[in-house]
C-alpha positions, 0 to 999 in steps of 0.5 A: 798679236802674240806677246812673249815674257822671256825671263833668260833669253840673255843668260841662255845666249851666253850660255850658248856662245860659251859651251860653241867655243868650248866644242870649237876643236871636237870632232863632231863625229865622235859626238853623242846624240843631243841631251835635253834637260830633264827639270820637272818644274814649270811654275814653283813660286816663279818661272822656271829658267827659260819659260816663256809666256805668250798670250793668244791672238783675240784674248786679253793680254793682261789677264795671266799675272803672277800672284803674291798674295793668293797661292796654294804654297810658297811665295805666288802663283799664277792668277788668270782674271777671265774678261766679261763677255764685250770686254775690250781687252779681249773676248777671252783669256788664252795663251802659252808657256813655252821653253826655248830649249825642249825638256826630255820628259820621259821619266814622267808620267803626267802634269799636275797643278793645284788650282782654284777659282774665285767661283765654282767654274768650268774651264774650257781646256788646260794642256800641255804640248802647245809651243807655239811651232810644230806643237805636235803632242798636245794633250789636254783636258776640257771642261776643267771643274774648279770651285772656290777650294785648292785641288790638285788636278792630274793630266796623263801623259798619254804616251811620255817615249815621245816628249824626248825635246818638249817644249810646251810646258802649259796652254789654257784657255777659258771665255766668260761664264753667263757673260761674266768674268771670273779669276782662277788660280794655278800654282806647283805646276810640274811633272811627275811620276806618279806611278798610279795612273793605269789601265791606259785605253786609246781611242781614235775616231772617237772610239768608232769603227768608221767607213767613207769613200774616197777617190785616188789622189784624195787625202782624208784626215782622221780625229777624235784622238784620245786616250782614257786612263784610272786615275789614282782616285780611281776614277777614269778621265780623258786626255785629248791628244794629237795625232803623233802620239799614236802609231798609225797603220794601214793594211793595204800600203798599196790602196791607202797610207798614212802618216803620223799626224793621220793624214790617209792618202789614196793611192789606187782602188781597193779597200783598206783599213786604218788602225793605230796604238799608243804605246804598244796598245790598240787604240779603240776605233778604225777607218776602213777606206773603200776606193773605186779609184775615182773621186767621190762626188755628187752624182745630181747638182744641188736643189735649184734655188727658187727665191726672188731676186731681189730679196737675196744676195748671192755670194755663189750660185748659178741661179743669181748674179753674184757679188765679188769675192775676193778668196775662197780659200785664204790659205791660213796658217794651219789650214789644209784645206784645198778648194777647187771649181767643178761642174756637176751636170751643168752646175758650177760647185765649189769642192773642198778636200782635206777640210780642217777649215777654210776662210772665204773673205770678201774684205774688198768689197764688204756685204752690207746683209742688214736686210736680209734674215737668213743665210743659206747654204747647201753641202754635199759630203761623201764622209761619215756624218754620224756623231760626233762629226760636226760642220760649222759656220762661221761669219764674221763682220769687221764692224763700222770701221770695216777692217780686222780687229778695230774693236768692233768686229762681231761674229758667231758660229753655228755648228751641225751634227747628225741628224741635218747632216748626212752622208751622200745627199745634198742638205740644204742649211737655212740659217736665221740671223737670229741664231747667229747671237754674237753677229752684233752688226752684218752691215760689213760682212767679210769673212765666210769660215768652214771647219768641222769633221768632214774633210769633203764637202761639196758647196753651192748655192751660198746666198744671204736672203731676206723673207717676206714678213722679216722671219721666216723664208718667203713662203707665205701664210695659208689664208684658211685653216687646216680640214677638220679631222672627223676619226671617232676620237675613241681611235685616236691619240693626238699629239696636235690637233685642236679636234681632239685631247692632245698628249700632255707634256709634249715639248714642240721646241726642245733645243737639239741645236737645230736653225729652225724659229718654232712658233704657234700661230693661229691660221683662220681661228686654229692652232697650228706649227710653224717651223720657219726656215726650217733645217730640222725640228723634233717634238718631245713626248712626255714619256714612251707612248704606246701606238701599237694599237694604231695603223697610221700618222696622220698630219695635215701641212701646208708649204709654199717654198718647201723642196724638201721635207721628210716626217720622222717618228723616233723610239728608244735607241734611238730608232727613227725612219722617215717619211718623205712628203710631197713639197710644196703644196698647192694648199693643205695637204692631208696625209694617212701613213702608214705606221708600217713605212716607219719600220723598224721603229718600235710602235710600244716606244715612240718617244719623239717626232721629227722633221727635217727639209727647207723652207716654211712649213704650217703643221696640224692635226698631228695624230695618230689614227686605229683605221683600216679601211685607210689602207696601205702599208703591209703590216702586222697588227700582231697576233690576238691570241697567245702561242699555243701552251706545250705540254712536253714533259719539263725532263724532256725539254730544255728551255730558251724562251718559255713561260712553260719551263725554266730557261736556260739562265743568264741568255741575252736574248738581244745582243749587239751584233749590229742588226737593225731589228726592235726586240721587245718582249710583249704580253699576248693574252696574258703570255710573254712573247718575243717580238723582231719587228723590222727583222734584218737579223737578230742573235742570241746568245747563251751564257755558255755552250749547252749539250743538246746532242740528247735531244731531238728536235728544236721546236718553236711556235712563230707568228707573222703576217708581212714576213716574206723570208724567215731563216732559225740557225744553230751556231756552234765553237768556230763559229759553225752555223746552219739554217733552217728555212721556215714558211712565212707568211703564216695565217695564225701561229705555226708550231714547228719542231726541226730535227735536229740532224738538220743543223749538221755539221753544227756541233750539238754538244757546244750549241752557244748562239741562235740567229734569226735571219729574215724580213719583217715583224716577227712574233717567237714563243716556246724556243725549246730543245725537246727529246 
C-alpha cells in the first residue's frame, strides 16, 4: 500500500488553473519549449514545495517522521527508526520522495545529505531517481556506512544532461541489523555543484566483455549498470544507475539492436557486439551477441527424477502427477518476463525469455510442504553465468489465514552464483528447507519467485520431496565402512582419512553460500563426509599445498540417489578442473585419478577442493597418493636436473630469463593475455626454471622493444614429457609475429639455438613480445639472444 504525504497539492492546482487562464488566448505555436524549476533543495528544515512522500509496499509506514530535536543544523531533519526483524509494521523501512512537477538539475553534479545513526550501521541503499512511474534514472548507493557522527555524504550524478524533468528527489531503504532495529537521521539534502568529483568511469555488464547466444526474435537484457567516480576526498566511490543514463550501440543494426533501457533484440544470424558511453565516455564492458538465427535451447531433456512417489509433491514434472497451479507467469508489474511450453525430445519444459522476475502462484489451491524437506529444481541457461550473474529462488507462504499480507505470511530467498550455476548444462538445485531460515511456516505455500541475471532459463522437474531420515535426499546410509587405504603413508598427504595424519586447519563447511547440510558421521566405527542434498561443497586448506610430488587423488564415495557428481581441486586464480565420477554406486567406490586430468590447475598451489552434483554423497580416505604403478594420466613429473648452465660470454648474450646473466629488466613474464595456461617459477636443483603447466599460450612481455638485429641466434633450453605440439614466436610493432616449430616431446632438456633469420619479417631491431603457443606442461631455462 503506498502512503503519500503531499504538502501543496492545493496551492499548486491553483497555480495551475491561474497560469491555463492566463495562456487562454496565446498561439501555442509560438510557444518555447516547457521550463521546469531549477530549486536545489529537497529537505532544509522542511519539505521542499511540492515533495511528496510515499512509503514502500511491505515496509513500516511510520518509520520516516520529521525530527525536531535531533538535526545536523537548522530546525529538524529526517528521522528514519528501522523495525526489528518480525515486527508487525513491517519488515523494513523504505520509501520515496517525489515532486509532482519535475526539476531541471542539470546545473548539479550530485546529491548530498548529512546523516547519522543511533549505532555504527550500514544501510542498504540511498538514491535518488525513483518517483514512483517510469523512474528511469536511478542512481544510488548501497552499503551506506553511517556511525553515531554527523558526516556528509555525496551521490554523483552519473550523467546530469539527462535530469532535464526529474522528479525523484530521494529513495532509501534499509532491514534490521542482527534482527534488531535502529534510527538513522538524514537532514540539508539537496544538489549541488560541487565541481570536484572527477575521473568519471562507466561500466557495464559489471565491467565484462560478455558473450551469449541468442536466437531471432529473442530479446536479452543487459545490467551490471554503474559508474565509478574520485571523490573530493580523493577516494573513488560507485554509484549504480539505470540504463537510460548511457547510450547504447550495437555494430551490426541488422543482426541485433538495442534500446535506452538495454533491452537487445535479435534480428537475424550473425554476430554483433553491444557497447555504450555515459556522457561521451566509454563505459567499461560489452556484450558480444553470436546468433545462428535459431532459438538457443537445451539439446537433451533434464536428468529424470528417481525419487519415490509418495515422498514428493510435484508442481511440474513429466515423472509425477502434478498438483494445480494456478499461474506460471503472474505478469506483475515491471516483469518482463515471458513464458512458454516446449518439448525437448519428448519432454514438457517450461521456457523463460527476458527474465527479470516472474511469480508462479497456486493461491487457489495452497501446497501444505510441512512434510516435506526439500524443494527441487532443474534450470537450464544458454547466458553467461560467470559472476556476479546470480539466480534466485524465492518461495512464499500466506501463513494459517492463507491470503497476502494477513500478518503472518513468511517467505525466504535463496540465491545461486557460479560455480553451481553454469552455461549450457542442465543443474540440478536441491534445496533444504533448512536454508530457507525466513520460511517460518510451508503449510500454505502459494507463490513460487524467479528473478536473477539470466534473461533464459529453461525449467523442469519442480517438485517439493521429502528424504528418508528427515534431512538428507533418500539415499540411504552405507551399511560398512570405507576400504582401508594401504599406501605407505611416507607417499601420502592426506586431507581426510582416518588411516593417515590429516592436513591441519582444514575447514570442510566453509560458507560459499552453497544448499548442501554438511555433517561428519560415523559409518561402521569410521569417520567419513556427508554431504546431503548436495548442490555444490568445497573444502578449505589452511594454506597453499604442495602435491606436486604426487600422481594421484585418491577418494573413496559411496552414493545411492547421485545422477551426477564431479570432484574438483582449486589452485590460486583461482584455477580449478573437474573430475566427473561415476554415480550411483553399487557400494563404496574407490577411485585413483590422476593428477594430470586437473590440468591446468597448478599442483605447487592447491588450495581448496570441490564437489558439485545431486543427491547424498558419503566421502572418505580424501588423500593424495606418490604411486606410479596406478598408472594413467600422461603427465610430467618434472625434470630431476636443472638446464644445462651456458657458457656464451655475458657481452654476446642478451638476457630474458637466466640465472646466468642480468635480464633484461622490468619484463612481465605472465601477462593477462586471457590464456589458460599456470606460470610459476620453480627451483630445480638449485636453479630457478620457468614452468607453463596446462599450456594453451603464454606471452611475454618486455618493458619496451629491444634491438637484437646484432644478434644471432634465439637460444633456449625446454624440457616436457606430455607436450604433443610446441611453437616460440618473436612479435614486433604491428604487431608481427613469426613462429618456430620446436620437437616435443623431449627425453631430457633440449638446448636449441634458432637463427634469427628465421622469425622474418619480424622486424629485429623493435622485438617487444615473445609467445609460446602449444599443449602440455612446459619446463624454459636460459631464454637469450646470443651473437
Amino acid at each position: 500500500m503506498k502512503h503519500i504525504f503531499n504538502l501543496s497539492s492545493a496551492a499548486f492546482l491553483i497555480l495551475s488553473v491561474l497560469i491555463l487562464m492566463s495562456c487562454s488566448r496565446r498561439d501555442f505555436d509560438t510557444l518555447s519549449p516547457a521550463s521546469f524549476p531549477t530549486d536545489p533543495d529537497v529537505f532544509l528544515d522542511a519539505f521542499t514545495a511540492g515533495l511528496n512522500y510515499a512509503a514502500f509496499g511491505g515496509s513500516d509506514v511510520t518509520a520516516f517522521q520529521v525530527d525536531m530535536e535531533v538535526k545536523y543544523e537548522g530546525e529538524s531533519s529526517m528521522r528514519f527508526a528501522v523495525p526489528d526483524a518480525g515486527s508487525p509494521r513491517g519488515a523494513y523501512a523504505g520509501g520515496v520522495f517525489f515532486l509532482d512537477v519535475g526539476r531541471d538539475l542539470t546545473g548539479y553534479d550530485a546529491l548530498t545529505f548529512w546523516a547519522k545513526a543511533s549505532k555504527s550501521a550500514s544501510v542498504d541503499l540511498i538514491g535518488f531517481g525513483n518517483d514512483l512511474q517510469e523512474s528511469k534514472f536511478l542512481a544510488q548507493l548501497n552499503g551506506v556506512a553511517m556511525n553515531t557522527n554527523w558526516q556528509k555524504y555525496i551521490i554523483p550524478i552519473p550523467d546530469p544532461a539527462k535530469l532535464t524533468e526529474e522528479k525523484g528527489m530521494l529513495f532509501f531503504s534499509e532491514g534490521p541489523e542482527d534482527s534488531k532495529g535502529y534510527t538513522f537521521w538524514i537532514d540539508e539534502v539537496k544538489f549541488e555543484k560541487l565541481g570536484t568529483i572527477a575521473q568519471r568511469r562507466p561500466i557495464i555488464l559489471a565491467g565484462q566483455d560478455q558473450t551469449t547466444s541468442a536466437g531471432t526474435g529473442e530479446t536479452l537484457t543487459m545490467g551490471g549498470f554503474s559508474a565509478a567516480f574520485n571523490m573530493p576526498t580523493g577516494i573513488d566511490d560507485t554509484v549504480n544507475t539505470a540504463a537510460a543514463y548511457f547510450d547504447f550501440v550495437s555494430s551490426d543494426n541488422s543482426i541485433a539492436t538495442v534500446n535506452e533501457t538495454g533491452i537487445v533484440t535479435i534480428l537475424d544470424a550473425g554476430t554483433a557486439t553491444i557497447t555504450a558511453t555515459l556522457a561521451g565516455e566509454d563505459a567499461v564492458g560489452s556484450l558480444t551477441v553470436s546468433s545462428t538465427g535459431e532459438v538457443v535451447k537445451p539439446q537433451s531433456p533434464a536428468p529424470m527424477p528417481t525419487r519415490s512417489a509418495d515422498s514428493v509433491i510435484s508442481m511440474f514434472s513429466n515423472a509425477y502427477d502434478d498438483v494445480p497451479i494456478d499461474l506460471w507467469n503472474t505478469f506483475w508489474q515491471f516483469s518482463t518476463a515471458l513464458n512458454e511450453d516446449i518439448q525437448i525430445d519428448g519432454d514438457d519444459v517450461k521456457r523463460y525469455k527476458n527474465l527479470n522476475f516472474v511469480g508462479i502462484e497456486f493461491t487457489s489451491q495452497q501446497i501444505n510442504a510441512s512434510e516435506m524437506t526439500h524443494f527441487h529444481m532443474d534450470i537450464w541457461t544458454p547466458d553467461p553465468t560467470d559472476l556476479p550473474a546470480v539466480f534466485k529462488v524465492l518461495l512464499v507462504d500466506f501463513g494459517a489465514d492463507g491470503s497476502f499480507d494477513g500478518g503472518d505470511d513468511s517467505s525466504h530467498e535463496l540465491s545461486f552464483t557460479s560455480p553451481v550455476l553454469k552455461t549450457g548444462e542442465w543443474i540440478s538445485l536441491d534445496m533444504p528447507f533448512s536454508s530457507f531460515t525466513g520460511l517460518t511456516n510451508r503449510n500454505n505455500l502459494a507463490q513460487l519467485v524467479l528473478s536473477g541475471d539470466l534473461p533464459n532459463v529453461f525449467i523442469d522437474n519442480v517438485y517439493f520431496y521429502q528424504d528418508a531420515n528427515g534431512s538428507g535426499t533418500g539415499g540411504g546410509t552405507p551399511t560398512s565402512a570405507a576400504p582401508t587405504p594401504t599406501a605407505n603413508p611416507a607417499d601420502v598427504i592426506s586431507i581426510f582419512s582416518d588411516a593417515y595424519t590429516d592436513q591441519a586447519g582444514t575447514n570442510f563447511n566453509p560458507d560459499w553460500g552453497q544448499a548442501t547440510t554438511f555433517s561428519e558421521v560415523s559409518v561402521d566405527g569410521n569417520a567419513a563426509l556427508l554431504y546431503a542434498g548436495l548442490n555444490y561443497q568445497g573444502t578449505e586448506l589452511a594454506g597453499g599445498l604442495d602435491v606436486s610430488g604426487m600422481t594421484h587423488l585418491h577418494i573413496d564415495y559411496w552414493t545411492a540417489n547421485s545422477t551426477l557428481l564431479n570432484a574438483f581441486i582449486i589452485s590460486s586464480g583461482p584455477v580449478e578442473t573437474a573430475k566427473s565420477l561415476d554415480v550411483p554406486t553399487s557400494g563404496w567406490n574407490s577411485i585413483d585419478i590422476p593428477l594430470t586430468d586437473f590440468n591446468p590447475v597448478d599442483l605447487m598451489d592447491v588450495i581448496q577442493f570441490k564437489f558439485d552434483g545431486n543427491g547424498d554423497i558419503y566421502l572418505d580416505n580424501i588423500y593424495f597418493v606418490n604411486d606410479p604403478s596406478l598408472g594413467g594420466g600422461s603427465g610430467s613429473t618434472g625434470p630431476s636436473a636443472a638446464a644445462p648452465t651456458p657458457a656464451y660470454p655475458a657481452a654476446d648474450v642478451i638476457s630474458i630469463f637466466s640465472d646466468a646473466y642480468t635480464n633484461v629488466a622490468g619484463t612481465n613474464l605472465n601477462p593477462d593475455w586471457g590464456q589458460a595456461t599456470t606460470v610459476s617459477q620453480p627451483p630445480i636443483d638449485g636453479n630457478t626454471t620457468l614452468l607453463y603447466k596446462g599450456l594453451n599460450y603464454q606471452g611475454t612481455e618486455l618493458s619496451s622493444a629491444i634491438d637484437v638485429s646484432g644478434m644471432g641466434f634465439l637460444h633456449l633450453d625446454f624440457w616436457t614429457e606430455n607436450s604433443t605440439a610446441l611453437e616460440v614466436f618473436l612479435i614486433s610493432d604491428g604487431p608481427v609475429e613469426t613462429p618456430f616449430t620446436l620437437t616435443v616431446p623431449t627425453t631430457g632438456w633440449v638446448s636449441v639455438d634458432i637463427p634469427l633469420s628465421n622469425f622474418s619479417p619480424v622486424d629485429l631491431a623493435a622485438v617487444f613480445q615473445m609467445k609460446f603457443e602449444g599443449d602440455g606442461d612446459i619446463y624454459l631455462d636460459n631464454i637469450l639472444f646470443r651473437k
